[in-house]
C-alpha positions in Angstrom: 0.0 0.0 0.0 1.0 3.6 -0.7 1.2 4.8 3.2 4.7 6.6 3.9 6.5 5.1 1.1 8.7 6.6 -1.6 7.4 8.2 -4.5 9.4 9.9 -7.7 7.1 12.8 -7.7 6.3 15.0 -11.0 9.7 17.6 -10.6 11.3 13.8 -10.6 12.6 13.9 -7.0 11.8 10.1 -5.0 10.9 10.6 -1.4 8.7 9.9 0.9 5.1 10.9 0.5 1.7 10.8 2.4 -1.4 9.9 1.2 -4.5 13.3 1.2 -8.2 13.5 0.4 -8.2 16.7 -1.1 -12.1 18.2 -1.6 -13.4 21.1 -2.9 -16.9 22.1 -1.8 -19.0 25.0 -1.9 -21.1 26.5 0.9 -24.0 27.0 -1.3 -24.9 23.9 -4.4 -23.2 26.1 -7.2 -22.7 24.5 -10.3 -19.6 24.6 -11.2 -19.4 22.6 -14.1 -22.4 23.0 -17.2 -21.3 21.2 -19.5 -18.5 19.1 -21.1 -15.8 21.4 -21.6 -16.2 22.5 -18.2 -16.2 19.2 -16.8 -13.2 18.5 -19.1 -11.3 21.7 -18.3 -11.5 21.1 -14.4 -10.2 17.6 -15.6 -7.0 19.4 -16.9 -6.8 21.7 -14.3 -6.6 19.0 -12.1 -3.2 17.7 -14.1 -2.0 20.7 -14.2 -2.3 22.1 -10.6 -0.4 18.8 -9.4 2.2 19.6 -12.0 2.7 22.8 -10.4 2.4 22.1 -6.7 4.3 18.3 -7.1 2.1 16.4 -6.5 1.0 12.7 -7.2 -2.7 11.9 -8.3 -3.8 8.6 -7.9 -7.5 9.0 -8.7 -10.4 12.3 -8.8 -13.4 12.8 -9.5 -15.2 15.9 -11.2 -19.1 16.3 -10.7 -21.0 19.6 -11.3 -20.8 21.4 -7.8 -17.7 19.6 -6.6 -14.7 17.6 -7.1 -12.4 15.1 -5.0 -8.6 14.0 -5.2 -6.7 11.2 -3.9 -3.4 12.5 -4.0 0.3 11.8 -2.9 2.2 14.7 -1.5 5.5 15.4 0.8 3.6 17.5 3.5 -0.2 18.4 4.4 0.8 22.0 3.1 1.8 20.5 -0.3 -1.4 18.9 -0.4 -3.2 21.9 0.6 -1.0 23.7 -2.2 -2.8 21.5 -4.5 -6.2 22.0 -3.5 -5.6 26.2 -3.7 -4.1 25.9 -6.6 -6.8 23.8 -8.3 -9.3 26.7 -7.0 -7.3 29.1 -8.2 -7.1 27.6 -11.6 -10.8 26.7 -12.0 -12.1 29.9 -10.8 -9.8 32.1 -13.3 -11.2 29.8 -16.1 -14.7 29.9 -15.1 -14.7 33.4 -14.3 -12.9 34.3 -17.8 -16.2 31.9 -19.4 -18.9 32.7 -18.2 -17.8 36.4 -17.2 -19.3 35.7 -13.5 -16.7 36.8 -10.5 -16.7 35.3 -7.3 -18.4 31.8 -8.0 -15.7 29.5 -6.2 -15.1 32.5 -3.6 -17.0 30.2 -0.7 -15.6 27.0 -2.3 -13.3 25.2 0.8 -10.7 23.6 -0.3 -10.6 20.9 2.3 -7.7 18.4 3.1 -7.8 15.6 5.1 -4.3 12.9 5.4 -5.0 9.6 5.0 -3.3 7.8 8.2 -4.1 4.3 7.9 -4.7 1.8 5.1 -8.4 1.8 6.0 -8.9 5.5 5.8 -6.8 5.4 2.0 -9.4 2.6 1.1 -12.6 4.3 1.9 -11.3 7.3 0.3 -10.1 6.0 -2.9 -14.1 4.2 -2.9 -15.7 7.0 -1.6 -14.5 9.4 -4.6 -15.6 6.9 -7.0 -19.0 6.6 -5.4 -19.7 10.4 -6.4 -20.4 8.7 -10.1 -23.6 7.0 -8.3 -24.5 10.1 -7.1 -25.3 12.1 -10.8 -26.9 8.9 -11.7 -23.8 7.3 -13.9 -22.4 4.3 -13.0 -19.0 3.7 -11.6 -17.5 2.4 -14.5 -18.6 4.7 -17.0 -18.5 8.1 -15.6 -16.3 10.1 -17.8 -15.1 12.7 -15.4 -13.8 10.2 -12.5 -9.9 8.5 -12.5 -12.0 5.5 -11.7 -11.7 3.7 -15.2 -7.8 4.5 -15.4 -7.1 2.7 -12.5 -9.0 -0.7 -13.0 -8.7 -0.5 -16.7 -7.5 -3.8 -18.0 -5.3 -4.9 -21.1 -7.9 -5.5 -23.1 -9.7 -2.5 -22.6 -7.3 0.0 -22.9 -9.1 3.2 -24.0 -10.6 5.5 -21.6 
């Protein structure tokens, strides 16, 4: 399992990282997301923010007021980093759009570290179960990490 082990992380450094539930949430049930190229833009932006902040993802899921993130990071505050970042990233984007400021402005980005195998587990499930929630099924969402990690050989597109 991935708790306190060694990781090469994106800048290509190995050392040890910690596994995070990184969520971002709004106070309020603003959409966030209206179509596909938002969905597939905060997709991206995901990519991109753990690019910036080093970060490992291991799996995320995008649904219209919300997201969640699995992630591997060297400290809480890179994880945190992340999660800003992502806001940060979203928000500019959404706000350029659909030319409406302050949409993600009570958005938390919240961060919790993932201390035992069982929490990892139930996270890493509990992300993927966000696909039931919209109505879409586990395996087929499109805007989940879900399919990427229990794709098999055979099945290789995603």
């Amino acid at each position: 399992m991935i708790i306190n082990e060694f990781q090469e992380l994106p800048d290509g450094r190995t050392c040890r990282v910690f596994p995070f539930h990184v969520s971002l949430e709004g106070l309020e049930q603003c959409v966030l997301c209206r179509d596909d190229e938002d969905f597939d833009v905060f997709v991206k932006k995901i990519c991109l923010s753990s690019l910036k902040c080093n970060v490992v993802v291991v799996t995320y899921v995008v649904v219209s007021n919300h997201a969640h993130a699995v992630v591997l990071a060297e400290s809480y505050d890179s994880a945190k980093a992340f999660g800003e970042e992502l806001k940060r990233m979203y928000s500019q984007y959404f706000s350029f759009r659909y030319s409406e400021r302050n949409v993600m402005i009570r958005t938390d980005v919240n961060v919790q570290y993932l201390y035992s195998e069982w929490y990892l587990r139930n996270a890493l499930a509990y992300d993927a179960r966000n696909a039931l929630d919209v109505g879409s099924s586990i395996e087929t969402y499109e805007w989940s990490g879900h399919r990427a990690m229990f794709r098999d050989k055979e099945n290789e597109s995603f």
